[in-house]
C-alpha positions as CSV (number, residue, x, y, z in Angstrom):
1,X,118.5,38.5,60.7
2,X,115.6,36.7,61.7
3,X,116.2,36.9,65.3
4,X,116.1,40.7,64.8
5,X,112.8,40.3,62.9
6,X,111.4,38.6,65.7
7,X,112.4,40.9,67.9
8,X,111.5,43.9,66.3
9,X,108.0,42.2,66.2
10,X,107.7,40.7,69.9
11,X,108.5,45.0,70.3
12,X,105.6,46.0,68.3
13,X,103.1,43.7,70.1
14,X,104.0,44.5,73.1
15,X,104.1,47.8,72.4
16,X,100.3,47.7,71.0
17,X,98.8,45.8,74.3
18,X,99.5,48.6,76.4
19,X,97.2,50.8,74.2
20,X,94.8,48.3,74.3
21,X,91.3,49.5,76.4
22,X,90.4,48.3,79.7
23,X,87.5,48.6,82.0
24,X,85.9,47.0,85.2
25,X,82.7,45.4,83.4
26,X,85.0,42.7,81.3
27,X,85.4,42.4,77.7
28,X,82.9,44.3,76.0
29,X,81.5,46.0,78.9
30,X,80.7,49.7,78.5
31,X,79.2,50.5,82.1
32,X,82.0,50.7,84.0
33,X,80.4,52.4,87.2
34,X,81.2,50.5,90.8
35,X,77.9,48.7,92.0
36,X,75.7,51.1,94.6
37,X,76.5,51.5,98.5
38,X,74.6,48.9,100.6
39,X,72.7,51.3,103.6
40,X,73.8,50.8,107.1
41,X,72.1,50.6,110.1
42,X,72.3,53.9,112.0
43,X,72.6,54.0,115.6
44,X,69.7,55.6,117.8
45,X,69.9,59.1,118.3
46,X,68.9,60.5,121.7
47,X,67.3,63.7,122.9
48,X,67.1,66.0,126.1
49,X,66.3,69.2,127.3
50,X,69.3,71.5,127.9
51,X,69.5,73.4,131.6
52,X,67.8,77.3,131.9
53,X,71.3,79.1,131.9
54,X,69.8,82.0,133.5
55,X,68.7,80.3,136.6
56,X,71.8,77.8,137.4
57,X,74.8,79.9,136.8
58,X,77.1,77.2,138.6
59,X,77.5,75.1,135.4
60,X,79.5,77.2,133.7
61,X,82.7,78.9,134.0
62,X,83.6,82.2,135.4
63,X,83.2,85.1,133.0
64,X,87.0,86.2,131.8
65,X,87.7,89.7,133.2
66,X,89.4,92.8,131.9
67,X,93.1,91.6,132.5
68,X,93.1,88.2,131.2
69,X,91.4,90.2,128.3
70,X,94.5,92.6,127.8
71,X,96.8,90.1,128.0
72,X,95.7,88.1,125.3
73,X,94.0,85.2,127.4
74,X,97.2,84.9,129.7
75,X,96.2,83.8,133.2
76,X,95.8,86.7,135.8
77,X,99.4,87.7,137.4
78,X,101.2,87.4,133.9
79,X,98.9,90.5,132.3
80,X,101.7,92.3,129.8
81,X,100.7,95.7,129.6
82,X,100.5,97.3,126.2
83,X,103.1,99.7,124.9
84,X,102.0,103.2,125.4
85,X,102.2,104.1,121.4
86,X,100.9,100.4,119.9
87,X,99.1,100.9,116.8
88,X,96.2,99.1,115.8
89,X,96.6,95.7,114.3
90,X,94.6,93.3,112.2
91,X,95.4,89.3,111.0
92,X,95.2,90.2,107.4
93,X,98.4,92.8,107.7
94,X,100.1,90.0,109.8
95,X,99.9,87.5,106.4
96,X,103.4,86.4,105.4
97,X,107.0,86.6,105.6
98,X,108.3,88.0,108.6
99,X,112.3,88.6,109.8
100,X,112.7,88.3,113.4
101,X,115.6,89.9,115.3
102,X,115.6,87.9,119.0
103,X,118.6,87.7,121.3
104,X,120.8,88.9,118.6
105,X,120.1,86.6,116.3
106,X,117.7,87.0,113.2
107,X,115.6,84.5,111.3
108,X,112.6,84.0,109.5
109,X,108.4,83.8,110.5
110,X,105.7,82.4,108.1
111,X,102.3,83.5,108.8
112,X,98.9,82.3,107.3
113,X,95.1,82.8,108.1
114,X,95.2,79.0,108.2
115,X,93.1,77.8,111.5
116,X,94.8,76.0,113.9
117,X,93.1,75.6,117.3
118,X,92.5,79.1,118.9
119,X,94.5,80.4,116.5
120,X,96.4,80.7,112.8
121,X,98.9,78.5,111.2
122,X,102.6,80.3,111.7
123,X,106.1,78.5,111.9
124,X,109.8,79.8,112.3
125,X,112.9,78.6,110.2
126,X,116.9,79.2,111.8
127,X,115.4,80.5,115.3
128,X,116.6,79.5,118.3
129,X,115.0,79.8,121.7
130,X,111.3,80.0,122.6
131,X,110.5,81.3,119.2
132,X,112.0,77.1,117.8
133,X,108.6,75.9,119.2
134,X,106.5,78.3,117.2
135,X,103.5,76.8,115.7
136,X,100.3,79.3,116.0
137,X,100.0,82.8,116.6
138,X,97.1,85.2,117.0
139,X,96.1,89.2,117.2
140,X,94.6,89.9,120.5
141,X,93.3,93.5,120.8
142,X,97.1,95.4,119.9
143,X,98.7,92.4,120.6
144,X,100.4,90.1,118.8
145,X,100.6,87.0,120.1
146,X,102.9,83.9,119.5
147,X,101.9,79.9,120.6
148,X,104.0,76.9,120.8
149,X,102.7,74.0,119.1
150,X,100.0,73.1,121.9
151,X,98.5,76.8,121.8
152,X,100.6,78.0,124.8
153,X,101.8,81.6,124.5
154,X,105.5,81.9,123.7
155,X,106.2,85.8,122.9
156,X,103.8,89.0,122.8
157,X,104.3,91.8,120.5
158,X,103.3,95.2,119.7
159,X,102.7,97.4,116.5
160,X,105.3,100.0,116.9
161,X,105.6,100.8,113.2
162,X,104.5,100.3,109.7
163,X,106.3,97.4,109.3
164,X,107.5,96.9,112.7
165,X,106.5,94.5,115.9
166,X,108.2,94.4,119.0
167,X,108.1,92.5,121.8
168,X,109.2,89.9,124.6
169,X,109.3,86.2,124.6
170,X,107.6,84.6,128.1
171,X,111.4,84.3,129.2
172,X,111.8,87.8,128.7
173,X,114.3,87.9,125.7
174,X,113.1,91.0,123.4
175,X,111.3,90.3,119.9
176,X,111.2,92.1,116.7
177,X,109.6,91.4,113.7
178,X,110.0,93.9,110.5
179,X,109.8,93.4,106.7
């Protein structure tokens, strides 16, 4: 019986010191804020003019023209021309869950206004293909169009419905995206 009694009690005491109050300042301490930030020395900060940009024109890079325009920033020679009846499209209607038909298989898109590099967050789940690699994606006049995850393009699509894209990865294998 007594061993129980001691038991029981060893129980409550231990019991009652994890209840007890703690703090940084030590026993009886009520400021219990960390001490201040020492300052740092700051490295020199240097200053220049910048170049006139309207009277050296070799600095910078070539203006982008109409085609790399259309094609959603593809280089010249790989321009995709727009389908004849694409509707008007905007990022905010692109937002969320997508089913994509590709090579007669279907699976499903994610996409967010989430920046990532040039463009917004998007990702793929049971694709296969081109459309595996998908990590970005962007709207590009009436284009659609879908990056791998270092911002290469990957597939192009068009509004052709409400509810409906289609399109062709860079392989040429046809892409469709409904809801």
């Amino acid at each position: 019986m007594r061993v129980f009694h001691a038991a029981a009690g060893l129980a409550v005491v231990l019991a009652l010191t994890g209840c007890q109050r703690t703090s940084f300042g030590g026993f009886g301490s009520r400021d219990v804020s960390p001490a201040p930030l020492q300052a740092q020395p700051v490295p020199t900060v240097s200053s220049s003019q910048l170049p006139d940009p309207t009277t050296n024109t070799s600095q910078f890079p070539a203006a982008p023209t109409a085609g790399t325009a259309a094609a959603g920033g593809a280089p010249a020679g790989t321009q995709v021309a727009a389908a004849p009846n694409a509707l008007d499209v905007t990022k905010e209607s692109m937002v969320g869950n997508w089913r994509v038909s590709s090579a007669g298989s279907s699976c499903d898109m994610f996409l967010t206004l989430t920046n990532l590099g040039s463009g917004s967050r998007g990702g793929t789940r049971g694709c296969a293909g081109e459309l595996t690699t998908m990590g970005s994606w962007e709207v590009a006049g009436k284009q659609v169009v879908l990056k791998d995850r270092g911002g290469n393009p990957i597939a192009r699509l068009y509004k052709t419905a409400d509810a409906r894209f289609d399109g062709s990865t860079n392989s040429g294998q046809p892409v469709s995206l409904s809801r």
